[in-house]
N, C-alpha and C positions, 0 to 999 in steps of 0.2 A: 343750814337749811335742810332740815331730813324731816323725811317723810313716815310715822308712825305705820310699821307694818303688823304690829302686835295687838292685830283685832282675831279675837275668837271667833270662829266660825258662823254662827249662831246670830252674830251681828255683822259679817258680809255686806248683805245685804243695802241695810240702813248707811253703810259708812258708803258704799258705791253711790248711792243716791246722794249722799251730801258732799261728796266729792264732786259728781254732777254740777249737783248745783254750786259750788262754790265756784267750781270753771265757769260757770255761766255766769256769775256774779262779775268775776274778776273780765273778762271776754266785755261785759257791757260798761262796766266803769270804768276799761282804758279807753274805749272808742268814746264815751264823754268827757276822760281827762285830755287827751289827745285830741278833740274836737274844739274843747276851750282852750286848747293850746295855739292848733294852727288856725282858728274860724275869722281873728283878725287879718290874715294874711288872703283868705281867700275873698272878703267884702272890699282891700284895698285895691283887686285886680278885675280889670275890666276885660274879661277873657270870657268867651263863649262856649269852647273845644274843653274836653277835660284835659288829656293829654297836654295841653303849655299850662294850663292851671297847674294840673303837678308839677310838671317841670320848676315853674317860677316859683313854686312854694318851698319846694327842696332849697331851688337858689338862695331864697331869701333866709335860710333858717343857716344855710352854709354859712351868711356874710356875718365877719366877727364871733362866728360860733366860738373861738378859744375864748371869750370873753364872758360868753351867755352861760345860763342855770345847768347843770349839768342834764335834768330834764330833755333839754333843747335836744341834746344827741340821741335818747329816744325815741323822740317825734321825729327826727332825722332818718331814722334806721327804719321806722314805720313807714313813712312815706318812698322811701326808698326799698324795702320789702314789697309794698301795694304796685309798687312801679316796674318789678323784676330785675331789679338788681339787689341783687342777694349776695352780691360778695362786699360793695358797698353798704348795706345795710348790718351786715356781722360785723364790721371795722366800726363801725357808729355805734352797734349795741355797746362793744366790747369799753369803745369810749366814753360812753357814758358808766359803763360799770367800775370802769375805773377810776375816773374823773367823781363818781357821787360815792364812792368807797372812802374816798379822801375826805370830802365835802362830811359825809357823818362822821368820820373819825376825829378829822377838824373840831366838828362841833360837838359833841359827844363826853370826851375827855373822859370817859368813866364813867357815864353818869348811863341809866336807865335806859329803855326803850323812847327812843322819841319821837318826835313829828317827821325831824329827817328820814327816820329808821326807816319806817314805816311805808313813808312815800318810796322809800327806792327799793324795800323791798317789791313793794305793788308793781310800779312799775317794771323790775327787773323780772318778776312773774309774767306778769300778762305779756309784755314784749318778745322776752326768753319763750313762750310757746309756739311761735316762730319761727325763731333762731333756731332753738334743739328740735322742732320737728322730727328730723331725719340724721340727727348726730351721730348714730353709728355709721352711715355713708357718708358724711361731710367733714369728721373730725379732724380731716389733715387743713381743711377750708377753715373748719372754728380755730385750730391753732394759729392759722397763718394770718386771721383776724387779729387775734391777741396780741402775737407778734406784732403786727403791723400798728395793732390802737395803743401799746407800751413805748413803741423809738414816736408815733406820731405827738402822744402825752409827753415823752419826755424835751421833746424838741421844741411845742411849742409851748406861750407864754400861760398860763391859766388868771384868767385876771378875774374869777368869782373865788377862787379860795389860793392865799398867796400859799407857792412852793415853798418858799426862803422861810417864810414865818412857821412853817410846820411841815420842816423837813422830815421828822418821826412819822408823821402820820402818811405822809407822801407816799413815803419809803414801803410803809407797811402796807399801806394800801397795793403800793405794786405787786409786793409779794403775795398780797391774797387772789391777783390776778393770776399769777404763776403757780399759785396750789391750783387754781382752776383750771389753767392748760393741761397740768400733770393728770386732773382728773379726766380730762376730756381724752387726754391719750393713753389713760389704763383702762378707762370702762365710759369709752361716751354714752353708754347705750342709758348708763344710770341719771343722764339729765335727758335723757326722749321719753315724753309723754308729762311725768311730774316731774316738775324743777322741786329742789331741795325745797324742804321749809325751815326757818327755827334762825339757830346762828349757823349751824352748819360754816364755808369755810370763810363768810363772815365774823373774823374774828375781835368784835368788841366788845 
């Protein structure tokens, strides 16, 4: 994921503004993706207070989470970011980056940009501005997320994409989580503001 810095001067300008807008893009079609996510959980509860509405919605995305779309952990980190918990919300993000790294490597095999790609790039954008807000003050929090979302992955059961049947891809997918710690603790400052773009340390 890297960000093209070899614009000529002279087009400044025009590339700020489309940058603009594309954060604005991406800013409005997670709060639609993530609305169509969690919108069945809030019409199922008959709660009037926002505060137990979040509450019971976090709970319910928690139950059998090791089982659910990788997505799920996401919406997890989202609602638990909106909520202020922000060291639970870094454990969740980091969960799902790891958990949908495998899920497209899984399915992938070699083959082109795809629908998975695609989706978890988006998502891992729009959620990730966020998360790395303030990554040059938090970077010992983003690693200890890491840490924490690799023993939590490894420990538990993954029942949307099997470990044992695509151990290669597991594996690797870990270690694109551990290029990202390393990044985070030589220059977090390089994921505050633009997250990568492209394959960057993505590597399929």
């Amino acid at each position: 994921m890297r960000v093209d810095s070899g614009i000529k001067s002279d087009a400044r300008g025009s590339h700020n503004v489309d940058n603009s807008t594309v954060r604005l893009i991406y800013d409005f079609m997670s709060r639609v993706f993530l609305f169509a996510v969690l919108i069945p959980s809030f019409f199922n509860q008959a709660t009037t207070a926002r505060e137990p509405e979040a509450i019971q919605t976090i709970e319910e995305l928690e139950v059998g989470i090791q089982n659910k779309s990788p997505a799920t952990y996401f919406a997890l980190a989202t609602e638990l970011f909106r909520n202020g918990q922000k060291d639970d919300a870094r454990f969740w993000y980091y969960v799902g980056e790891v958990r949908y790294r495998f899920l497209v490597l899984a399915k992938a095999k070699g083959s082109g940009l795809s629908e998975e790609q695609a989706h978890f790039w988006f998502l891992s954008e729009s959620v990730g501005q966020s998360i790395y807000q303030k990554a040059d003050q938090h970077s010992a929090a983003l690693m200890r997320a890491i840490d924490r979302a690799l023993d939590w992955d490894l420990q538990q059961p993954n029942g949307y994409t099997s470990k044992s049947e695509f151990r290669t891809e597991h594996e690797r997918a870990r270690q694109e989580m551990l290029a990202l710690r390393e990044r985070i603790k030589q220059n977090p400052s390089s994921l505050k503001g633009n997250l990568p773009s492209g394959r960057g340390l993505i590597s399929w």
